[in-house]
N, C-alpha and C positions, 0 to 999 in steps of 0.2 A: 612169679617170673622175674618183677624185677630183682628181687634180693637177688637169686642165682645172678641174672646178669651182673650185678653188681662185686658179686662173691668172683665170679668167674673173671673180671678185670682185674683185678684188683690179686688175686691168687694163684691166676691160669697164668699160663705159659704158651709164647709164638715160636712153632720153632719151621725153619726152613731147611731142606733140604734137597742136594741137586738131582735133578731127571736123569732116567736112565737114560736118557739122551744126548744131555750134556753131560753126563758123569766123566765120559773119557778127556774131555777138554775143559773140566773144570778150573784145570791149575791154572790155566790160560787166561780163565773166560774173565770180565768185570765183575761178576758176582759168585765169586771164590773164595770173599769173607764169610759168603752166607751158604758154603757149601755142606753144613754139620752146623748150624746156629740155632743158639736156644737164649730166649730171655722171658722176664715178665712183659705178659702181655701190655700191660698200663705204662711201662718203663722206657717205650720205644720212642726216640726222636724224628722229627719230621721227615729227613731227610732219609732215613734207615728205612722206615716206614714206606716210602715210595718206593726206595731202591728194591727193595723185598717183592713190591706189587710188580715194580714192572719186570724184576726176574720171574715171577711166577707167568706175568704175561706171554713174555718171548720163551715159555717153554721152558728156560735153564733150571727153575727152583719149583718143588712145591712146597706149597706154605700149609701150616696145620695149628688150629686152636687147639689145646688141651690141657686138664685141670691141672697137672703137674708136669713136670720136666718128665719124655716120655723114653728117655734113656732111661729114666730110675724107674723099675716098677714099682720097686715095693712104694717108694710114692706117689706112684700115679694111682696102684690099687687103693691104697689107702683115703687118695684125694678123691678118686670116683664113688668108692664106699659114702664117703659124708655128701658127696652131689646127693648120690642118693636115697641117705637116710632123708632128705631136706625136701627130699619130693614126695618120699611117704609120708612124712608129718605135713605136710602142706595139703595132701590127698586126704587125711585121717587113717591112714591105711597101717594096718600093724604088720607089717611082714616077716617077722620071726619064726624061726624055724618049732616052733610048739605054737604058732597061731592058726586055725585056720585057715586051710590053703595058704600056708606060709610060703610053701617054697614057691608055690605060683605065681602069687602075689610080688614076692621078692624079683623074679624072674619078671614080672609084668613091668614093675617099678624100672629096672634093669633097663629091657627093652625102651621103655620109654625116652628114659634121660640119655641112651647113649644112642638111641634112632630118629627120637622127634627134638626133646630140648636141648641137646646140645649143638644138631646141625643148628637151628634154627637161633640161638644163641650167639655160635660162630660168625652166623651172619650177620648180627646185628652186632658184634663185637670187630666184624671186620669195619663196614659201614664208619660206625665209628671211630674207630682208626684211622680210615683214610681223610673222613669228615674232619677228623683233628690234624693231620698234617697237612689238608691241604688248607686249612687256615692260617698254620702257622708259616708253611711256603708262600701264603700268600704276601704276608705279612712282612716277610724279610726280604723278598723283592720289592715290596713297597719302600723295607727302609734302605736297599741298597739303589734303589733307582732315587730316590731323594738326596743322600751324598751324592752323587755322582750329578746328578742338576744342581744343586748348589754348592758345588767346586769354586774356589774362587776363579774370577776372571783374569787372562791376563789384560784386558782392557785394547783400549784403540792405539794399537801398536803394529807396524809392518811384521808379517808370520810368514818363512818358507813354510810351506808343508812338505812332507816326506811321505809317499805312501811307496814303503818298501815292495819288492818284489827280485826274483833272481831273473828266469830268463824272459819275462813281459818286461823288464825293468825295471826302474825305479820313476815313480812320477812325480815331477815338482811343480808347485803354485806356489806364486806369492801373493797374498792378497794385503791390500792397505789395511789402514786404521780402521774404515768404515765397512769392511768386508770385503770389498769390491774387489775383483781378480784383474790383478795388472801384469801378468808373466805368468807361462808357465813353458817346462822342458820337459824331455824324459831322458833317462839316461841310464849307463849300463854299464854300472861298476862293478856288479858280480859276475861270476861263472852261468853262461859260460861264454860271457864277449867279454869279462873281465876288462873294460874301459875306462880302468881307475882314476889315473891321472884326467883324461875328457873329463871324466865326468866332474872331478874338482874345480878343475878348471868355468864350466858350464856353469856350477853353484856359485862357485866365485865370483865370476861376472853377474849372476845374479844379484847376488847378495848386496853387492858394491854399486848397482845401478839404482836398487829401491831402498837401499839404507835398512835391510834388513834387521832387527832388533832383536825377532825370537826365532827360533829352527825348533819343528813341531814332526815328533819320526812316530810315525805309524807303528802300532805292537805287534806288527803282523808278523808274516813270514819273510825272512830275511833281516829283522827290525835291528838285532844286535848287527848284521853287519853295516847297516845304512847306521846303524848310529855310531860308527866309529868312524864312516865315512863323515860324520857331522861334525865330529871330532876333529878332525884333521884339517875341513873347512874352514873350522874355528881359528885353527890356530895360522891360515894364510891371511886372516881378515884382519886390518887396523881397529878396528871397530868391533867389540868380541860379542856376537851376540849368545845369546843365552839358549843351552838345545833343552827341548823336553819331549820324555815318551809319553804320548798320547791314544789312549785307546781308540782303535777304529773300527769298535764292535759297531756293526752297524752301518757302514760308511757305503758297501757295498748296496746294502737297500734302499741306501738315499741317490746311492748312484743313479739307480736304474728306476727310481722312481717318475713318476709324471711332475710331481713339484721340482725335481732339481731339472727336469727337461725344462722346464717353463722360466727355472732361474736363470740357467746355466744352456739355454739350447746350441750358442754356435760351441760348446766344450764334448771331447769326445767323452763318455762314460765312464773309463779308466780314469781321467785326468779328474773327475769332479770327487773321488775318494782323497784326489792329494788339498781339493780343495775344503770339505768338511774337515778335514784333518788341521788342519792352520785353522780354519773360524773356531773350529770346538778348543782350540784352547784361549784365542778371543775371548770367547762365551760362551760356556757349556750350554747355558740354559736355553739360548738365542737358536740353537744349532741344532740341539738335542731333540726339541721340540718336533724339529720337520722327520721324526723318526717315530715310526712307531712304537714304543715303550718295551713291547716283548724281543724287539728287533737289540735292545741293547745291550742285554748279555749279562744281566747283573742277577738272577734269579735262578731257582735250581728247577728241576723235574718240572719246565715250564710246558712243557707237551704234556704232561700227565694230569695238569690241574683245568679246571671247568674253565674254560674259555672267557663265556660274558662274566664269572669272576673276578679272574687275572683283569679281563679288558676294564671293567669299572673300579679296581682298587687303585691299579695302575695310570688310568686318567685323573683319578680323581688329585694323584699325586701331583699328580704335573699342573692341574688348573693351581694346585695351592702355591705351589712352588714360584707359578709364574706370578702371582697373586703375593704371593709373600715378600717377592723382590719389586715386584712393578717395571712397568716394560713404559718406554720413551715412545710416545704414541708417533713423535715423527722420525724415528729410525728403525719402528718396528716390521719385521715382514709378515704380512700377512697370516702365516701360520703360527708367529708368537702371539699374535692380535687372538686371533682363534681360541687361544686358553684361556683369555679373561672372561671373568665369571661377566654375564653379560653382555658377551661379544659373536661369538661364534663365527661361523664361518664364511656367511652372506655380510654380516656387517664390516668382519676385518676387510674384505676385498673392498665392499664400499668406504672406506678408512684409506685406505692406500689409494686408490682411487680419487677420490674428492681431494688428496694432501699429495697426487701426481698432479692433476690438475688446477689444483689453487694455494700451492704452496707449504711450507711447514704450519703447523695449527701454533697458533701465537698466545692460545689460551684453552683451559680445557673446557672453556664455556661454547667457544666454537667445534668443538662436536654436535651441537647440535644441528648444524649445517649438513649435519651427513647424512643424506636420503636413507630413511627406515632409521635411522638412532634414535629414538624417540628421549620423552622425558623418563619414562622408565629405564629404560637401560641405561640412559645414560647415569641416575640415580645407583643401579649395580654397579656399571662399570667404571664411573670417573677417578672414585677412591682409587683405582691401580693404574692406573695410566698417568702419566707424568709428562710436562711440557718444560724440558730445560730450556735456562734465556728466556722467558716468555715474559708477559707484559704482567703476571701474577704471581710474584715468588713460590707464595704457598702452592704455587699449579706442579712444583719440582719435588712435592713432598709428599707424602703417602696421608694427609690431612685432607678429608672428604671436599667438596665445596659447600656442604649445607653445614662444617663446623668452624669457617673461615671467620664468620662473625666473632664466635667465641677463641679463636687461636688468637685472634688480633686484640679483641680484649683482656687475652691474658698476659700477650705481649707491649702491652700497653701501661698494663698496671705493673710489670714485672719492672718496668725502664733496662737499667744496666742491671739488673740482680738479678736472684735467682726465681723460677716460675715455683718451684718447690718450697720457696716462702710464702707463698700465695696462703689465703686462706681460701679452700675449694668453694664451701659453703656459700662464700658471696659470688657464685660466679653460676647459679643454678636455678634454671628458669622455673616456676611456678606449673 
C-alpha cells in the first residue's frame, strides 16, 4: 500500500474542474484558473493547494486524484494497467488471460484498485496535501508577520495620523514622542463635502501647533486621495515634515477592542484607528503587539488553516520578536510587557502598576519589588527588559544580570582595546 501511495504522488495527477453549477459564471468566478486544471499531484504549491480546496468547498470546482492526466486516456489506461498489474503482484495473483479464472481474476484485481485502493488512496493523498500546505501557509505568515514587527521604528518623534476615509471623513491624531494623544480633528476633504481647502487649513494648524515631524496616512480607502492631500500640507509647512503610507490592517480591531477602550476611553472609536496609525510607525512592534496576529493581514487562506495552529505559530513569533528587541520596562504598556518570555499577563499589569505608583524602576534589580515577580521569573524575564538612565549601565543592554560579573571583567581586562583580543579561555569558570 505504501509503494502505491508513493507511486501514486509522485506519478498521479490533481485535476479540478468547474460544477455544473458554477460552469455558467465561471469566467467571472475567482477560481477560473482552475476551471479545466490538470497538474502533478506532488507539484502543487501551497497556496494553489488551498485555493483548489476551498473551490471545491463553495461548490465552484470538483477536484479528482488520478493516475494520469484524465484528458489523455490512452494514458490514463495505460497508467491504471500498471496500478494494476502492482496489485496483482503484490496479491500473488496471476491474472492473465490463459490463467485460471484469468479474466475473473483480472476483473477482481480491477474492481479492487479502481473501488477500494484508489478512493482510499485519494484520501490519504488529499490529507496530505492539505497537511503540506497548510504547513507551509503557516510558515509564511510566520515570516511575514515577523517583517512587519521588526520594521524599523520611526522613533520618539511628533506623528499626524491619517486614517483616510471619503464620506465618514478623514480622522486625525497627533500624538507626541512618548505615544501620548495631544490633538485630534476630522475632516472632509473628499466627495461628497469635498472641504479641501478647511481641511488644509485644519492640518496646518495642527501640524504648526505640535511641530509635527512625520504624517502617517492609512492604506485604506481613499488613502491615495488623503495622501495627496498630505502632499499639499507639506508643501504650506516651513517645517517639511516627512509623509509615510502606513498599513492599517488591523487598526479597526484595535479600535473596537476592550484594550484601546481602557487606553484610549474619553476617544470616540473612529478617532483611535487615526491614532494606532501614527504610533505604528513610532513602533511597529510597541503597537502591533495589542493586535491580535491573525487581525494583521500578512498571511493567505488564514480561514482555511487549523486555528490553535496559526494561534501558537503566530504568538510564538511575536514573544521572539519582542524578546529579540527588548522592551524598556519603564515605557512599556502593559500588552508589550505580556510577550516577555516570563511575564505574562498578570505580571505586566503588576509592572505598570507598582512603576504608576512608585516611579520609573532605576534598576532591573528592582523588579523584584513587584508583587508575584518572583526570583524565577524574574531569572526568565530580566535578560529582555531594559532600564535606560538607570543606576546600572549594563541594566540598558540585553546582558543578563547573573553575566554582569563576567561583562565587567571582560571590560576591565579589555581597558581601551578590543574585547576580541581577549583570550576567552582565561575568563571560564571551573
Amino acid at each position: 500500500m505504501a509503494d502505491l501511495r508513493e507511486r501514486l504522488w509522485k506519478g498521479g495527477r490533481l485535476r479540478s474542474t468547474a460544477t455544473a453549477a458554477s460552469a455558467a459564471d465561471m469566467d467571472r468566478s475567482k477560481f477560473a484558473d482552475y476551471a479545466d486544471f490538470v497538474q502533478p499531484i506532488h507539484a502543487q504549491p501551497s497556496h494553489r493547494v488551498l485555493a483548489l480546496l476551498r473551490g471545491e468547498r463553495e461548490g465552484a470546482l470538483n477536484l479528482e486524484l488520478a493516475e494520469a492526466d484524465p484528458r489523455d486516456e490512452d494514458a490514463l489506461t495505460k497508467a491504471r494497467s500498471g496500478y494494476e498489474a502492482a496489485v496483482a503482484r503484490s496479491l500473488g495473483v496471476t491474472a492473465g488471460a490463459d490463467a485460471p479464472a484469468g479474466k475473473w481474476l483480472a476483473q477482481t484485481v480491477r474492481l479492487a484498485w479502481r473501488g477500494r485502493l484508489l478512493a482510499r488512496l485519494e484520501s490519504d493523498l488529499r490529507t496530505r496535501l492539505f497537511e503540506a500546505a497548510e504547513e507551509a501557509a503557516v510558515k509564511v505568515f510566520a515570516a511575514n508577520l515577523r517583517d512587519v514587527l521588526l520594521a524599523a521604528p520611526a522613533g520618539n518623534r511628533t506623528v499626524l495620523g491619517l486614517d483616510p476615509g471619503l464620506r465618514t471623513g478623514v480622522k486625525a491624531a497627533v500624538v507626541d514622542g512618548t505615544g501620548k494623544v495631544v490633538d485630534i480633528a476630522t475632516i472632509y476633504p473628499h466627495a461628497p463635502a469635498n472641504k479641501w481647502n478647511e481641511s488644509l487649513a485644519t492640518l496646518a494648524a495642527l501640524a504648526k501647533k505640535h511641530g509635527t515631524e512625520l504624517i502617517a496616512v492609512g492604506n485604506g480607502t481613499a488613502s491615495r486621495e488623503t495622501d495627496k492631500l498630505a502632499g499639499e500640507l507639506i508643501a504650506l509647512l516651513t517645517d517639511k515634515p516627512a509623509k509615510v503610507i502606513v498599513s492599517e490592517a488591523g487598526a479597526s480591531v484595535y479600535s473596537a477592542s476592550a484594550l484601546a477602550s481602557a487606553e484610549l476611553p474619553e476617544l470616540d472609536v473612529s478617532i483611535r484607528g487615526a491614532v494606532s496609525i501614527a504610533r505604528r510607525l513610532q513602533d511597529p512592534l510597541a503597537e502591533l503587539v495589542k493586535i491580535e496576529p491573525k487581525s494583521i493581514g500578512v498571511g493567505q487562506y488564514q480561514h482555511d488553516l487549523n486555528p490553535t495552529k496559526l494561534d501558537r505559530s503566530l504568538d510564538a513569533v511575536v514573544e521572539d520578536c519582542v524578546n529579540a528587541v527588548g522592551v524598556d520596562v519603564n515605557t512599556a504598556s502593559p500588552s508589550l510587557l505580556a510577550r516577555v518570555a516570563g511575564v505574562g499577563p498578570l505580571l505586566s499589569r503588576n509592572i505598570v502598576e507598582y512603576r504608576d505608583a512608585n516611579g520609573p524602576f532605576a534598576t532591573r534589580r528592582a523588579l523584584l519589588k513587584v508583587p508575584r515577580l518572583g526570583a524565577k521569573a524574574f531569572e526568565q524575564c530580566a535578560g529582555f527588559l531594559r532600564v535606560s538612565g538607570g543606576k546600572e549601565p549594563l541594566d540598558a543592554l540585553a546582558v543578563h544580570p547573573e553575566a554582569y560579573a563576567l561583562a565587567k571583567k571582560l571590560l576591565s581586562a579589555a581597558g581601551t582595546g578590543s574585547v576580541a583580543t581577549l583570550d576567552a579561555s582565561a575568563f571560564v569558570d571551573d
